[in-house]
Every structure is written in structure tokens, then in C-alpha cells.
N, C-alpha and C positions, 0 to 999 in steps of 0.2 A: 504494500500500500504506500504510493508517495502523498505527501502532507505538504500542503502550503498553510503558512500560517497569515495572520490580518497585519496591517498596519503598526507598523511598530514593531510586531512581534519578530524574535530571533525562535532558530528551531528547537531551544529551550523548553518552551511551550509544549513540547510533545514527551516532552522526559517522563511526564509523572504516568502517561497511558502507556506506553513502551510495558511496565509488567504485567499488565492486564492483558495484554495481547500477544507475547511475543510467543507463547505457543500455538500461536492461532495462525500468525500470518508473520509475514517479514515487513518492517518499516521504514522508509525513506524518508527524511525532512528534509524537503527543496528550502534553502533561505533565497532571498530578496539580494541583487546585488547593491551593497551600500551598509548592509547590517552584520555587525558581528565582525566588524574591520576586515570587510571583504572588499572589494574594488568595486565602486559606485557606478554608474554610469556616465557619458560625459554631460546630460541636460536633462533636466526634470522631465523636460517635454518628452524624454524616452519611456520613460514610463509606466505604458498605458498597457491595460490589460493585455491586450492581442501579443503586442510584443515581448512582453512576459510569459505569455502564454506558449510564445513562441520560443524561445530561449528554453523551457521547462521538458517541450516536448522535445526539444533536440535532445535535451539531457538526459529524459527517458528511452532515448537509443542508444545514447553513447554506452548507457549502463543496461543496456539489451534487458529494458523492464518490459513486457510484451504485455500489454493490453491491460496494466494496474486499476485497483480500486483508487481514485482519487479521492482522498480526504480535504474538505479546504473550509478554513474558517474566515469569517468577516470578511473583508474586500478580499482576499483568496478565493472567496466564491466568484470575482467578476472573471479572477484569470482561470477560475477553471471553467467559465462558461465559456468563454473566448477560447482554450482548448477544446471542448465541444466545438465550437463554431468553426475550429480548421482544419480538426481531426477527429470529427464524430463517431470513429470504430476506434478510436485509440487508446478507451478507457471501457472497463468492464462493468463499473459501477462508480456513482459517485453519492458522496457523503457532504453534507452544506452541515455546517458546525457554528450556528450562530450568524447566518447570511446576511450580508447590509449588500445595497444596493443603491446606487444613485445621491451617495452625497449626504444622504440626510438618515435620521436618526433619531427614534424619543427622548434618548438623554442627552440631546446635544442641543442648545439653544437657537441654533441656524442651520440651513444647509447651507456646506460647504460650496458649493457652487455660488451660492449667494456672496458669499464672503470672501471667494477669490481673490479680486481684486485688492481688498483691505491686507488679507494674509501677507502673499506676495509686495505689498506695499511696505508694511511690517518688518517683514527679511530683508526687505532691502534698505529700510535706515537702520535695522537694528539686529542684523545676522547670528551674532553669535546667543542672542537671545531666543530663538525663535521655535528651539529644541523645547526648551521648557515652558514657551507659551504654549506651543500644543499641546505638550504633557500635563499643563497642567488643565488643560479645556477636556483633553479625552479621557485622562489617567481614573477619575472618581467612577465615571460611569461604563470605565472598561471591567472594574472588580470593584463587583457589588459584597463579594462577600471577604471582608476586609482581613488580611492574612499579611503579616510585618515583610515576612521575605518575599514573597508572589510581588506585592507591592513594590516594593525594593528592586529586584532585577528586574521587572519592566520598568519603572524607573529608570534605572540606569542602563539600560536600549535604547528609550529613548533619547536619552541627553545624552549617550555618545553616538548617533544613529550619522550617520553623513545628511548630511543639509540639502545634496542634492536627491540622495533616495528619501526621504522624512517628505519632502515638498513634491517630488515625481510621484508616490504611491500615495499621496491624499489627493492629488485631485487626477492623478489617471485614472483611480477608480472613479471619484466623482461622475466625472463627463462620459462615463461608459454607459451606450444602451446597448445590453446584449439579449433583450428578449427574444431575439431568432433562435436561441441557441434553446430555447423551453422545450418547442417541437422536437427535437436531434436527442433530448438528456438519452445517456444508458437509466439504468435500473438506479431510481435517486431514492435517497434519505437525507429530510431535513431535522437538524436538532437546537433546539431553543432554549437557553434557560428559562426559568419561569420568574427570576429577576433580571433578566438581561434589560438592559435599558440602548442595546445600540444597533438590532436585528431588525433587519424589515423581509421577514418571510413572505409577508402576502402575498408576492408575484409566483410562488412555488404554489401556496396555497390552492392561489386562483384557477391552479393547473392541473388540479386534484394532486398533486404532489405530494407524499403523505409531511406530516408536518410534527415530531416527535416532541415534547416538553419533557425538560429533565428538571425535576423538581430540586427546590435548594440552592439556584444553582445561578451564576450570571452569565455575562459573555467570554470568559476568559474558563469554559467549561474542561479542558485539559487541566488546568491551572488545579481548580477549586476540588470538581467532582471528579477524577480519571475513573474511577469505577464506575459512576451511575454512566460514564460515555463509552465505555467497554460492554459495560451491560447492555448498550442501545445498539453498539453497531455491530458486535459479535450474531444475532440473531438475525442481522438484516442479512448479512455477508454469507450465513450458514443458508440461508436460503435461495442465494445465487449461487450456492455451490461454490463459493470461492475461498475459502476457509483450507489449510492442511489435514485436516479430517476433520467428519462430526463430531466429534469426541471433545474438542476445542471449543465448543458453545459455551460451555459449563464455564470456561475456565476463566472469565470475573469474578462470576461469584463464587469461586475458592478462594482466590488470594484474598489477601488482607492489605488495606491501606496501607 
């Protein structure tokens, strides 16, 4: 299974789900170029889903992944649409972990598209601030369920994140419509906290797309709950047959936190 994670997020993120499942399947974390002191891009305007999308699926040849489950949270969901959209047999299933779409957000007081202009204005008198202005506008309502260290290393993602990936993946997702890609999905699961404050499923919803609630729980769902999201997508995946054996269903709810 390859993992894209949201905005901000380093492949960190998937550390805590890694026991819950590694008898089940094997795990990939694509990161973001620009995170984790990887080499950025050279313009924000690069950005944008498709081309990320595109960068990811070359990746999944080089490493002769052949037809994976995609897992992808928060604005990960646009570039895993935009992978649907240019490689629609190239994934066997995919998993939305918290899906935002278009910029805007219940717990965010604007859409970003709105605010573009302002942002952008912002970094450009006041750059080396600009990390922690958005950390500090996304950070509250990314972890709803307040934990010192989860808190802490997204934090410090964000304010060491490169300036030009921080500013290319907020608004290449923003300006993204990928609703063409709803028609094309493989076999989809979506999953939602039931405190997430930054998810906008309704476009899956509206599509009969099933639309899973993980109780407890906010948008940073690896973070907080890795077992209640082991228990959601181990059952989806045994039923595509895409699991190492039946026998691996079980295998969330053995382990222990």
C-alpha cells in the first residue's frame, strides 16, 4: 500500500498504523518534495496535484509496485484523484483518510483560494514568518485530540517545511477540480473523524461512495487512533482480496496500542 500524506504532513504520520498492519500488507510513504529536508521544487506554481500525481506514479515503477492500494489523506486525496485521472488501472483500490477538497474547510475561517492573494502578499514582506503563520491558522484544527508530542513534531514540519513546498501544496491543492476522476475511482473507502474539523467528504458522498466515521477521533486519524484506522481499512482491503491472507483481518484487533 503507498501513503500520501496532507499538507504539512512528513511520512511520520504513518508510523503509528505501520503495527497494525504490517502483517496484512506491505507499506510505502511517498513524502512531498520540500519536506523532511528533501529537495523542494524550483516554484510553488509546481505544485499542483496532477504533477505530483505524476512524479508518485513514476515512483511506483521505479519501485515495480504493480497496481497498489492507495492510501491518501487531506489534500493527498487531490493527488490521488489526479492519479486516477492519468492512470485509472494503476491503482487496485483507494482509501481517502480525512479528504478536503477545494481550498476550504469547517475549521478554517476562509477559503484559501479566497485568501490567496493576502497569503502570498504576507511571504512576500514577511518570509521567514510565514511557516508559522500557517501553522499557526491550520495546527488547532489539524489535532483535535490534543496529544504534547503528535502536536510537537507536526509543529516542527511545519516551521522547518521549505517555503516553497509549505506555499506550492496549499494552494495546488486549493485550485484543483478533479471531479472527473469520481467516474474512473477503483474500489474506494472514505474515512472521517467524527471531530475532524478540516474534511469535506460530501463530493464522495454524493457519489454513493461509502463514507466511514471513526469515532474519537480528528483529522490527523494515523496520529490519534492507528487502530480504530487499521480496524476500518483491514476489512475493506480483505474484501478486495488484497490482503496477504484472510487470516490478517483479525490482526488490529490483536495488537495493542
Amino acid at each position: 500500500m503507498v501513503a500520501l500524506g496532507g499538507w504539512g504532513c512528513p511520512p511520520f504520520i504513518w508510523e503509528p498504523l505501520q503495527p497494525f498492519v504490517e502483517d496484512a500488507l506491505t507499506l510505502y510513504a511517498f513524502g512531498y518534495p520540500g519536506i523532511d529536508g528533501s529537495q523542494p521544487l524550483d516554484d510553488f506554481s509546481e505544485y499542483t496535484p496532477q504533477a505530483l500525481a505524476h512524479r508518485f506514479l513514476t515512483a511506483m515503477q521505479l519501485l515495480q509496485l504493480h497496481r497498489p492500494v492507495l492510501m491518501a489523506h487531506s489534500m493527498g486525496t487531490e493527488v490521488a484523484l489526479s492519479m486516477v485521472l492519468e492512470a485509472p488501472s494503476e491503482l487496485s483500490a483507494l482509501i481517502l483518510l480525512g479528504p478536503n477538497a477545494g481550498g476550504g474547510a469547517p475549521g478554517l475561517p476562509f477559503s484559501l483560494n479566497e485568501k490567496r492573494d493576502e497569503v502570498l502578499s504576507f511571504y512576500r514582506r514577511h518570509p521567514r514568518q510565514i511557516n508559522k503563520a500557517l501553522r499557526r491558522l491550520v495546527l488547532q484544527p489539524m489535532v483535535t485530540q490534543p496529544d504534547p508530542v503528535i502536536a510537537k513534531r507536526l509543529r516542527d514540519a511545519i516551521d522547518t517545511m521549505d517555503r516553497t513546498a509549505l506555499l506550492g501544496e496549499l494552494f495546488g491543492a486549493a485550485n484543483a477540480d478533479l471531479s472527473a476522476a469520481i467516474p474512473l475511482l477503483p474500489p474506494t473507502l472514505c474515512l472521517i473523524g467524527d471531530q475532524d474539523q478540516l474534511s469535506t467528504p460530501e463530493i464522495f458522498a454524493a457519489h454513493c461512495i461509502p463514507v466511514q466515521t471513526l469515532p474519537d477521533c480528528g483529522h490527523m486519524a494515523t496520529l490519534e487512533q492507528p487502530q480504530k484506522v487499521a480496524q476500518a481499512i483491514l476489512p475493506f482491503l480483505e474484501q478486495q482480496e488484497l490482503l496477504f491472507s484472510s487470516s490478517h483481518s483479525q490482526h488490529a484487533e490483536k495488537r495493542r496500542p
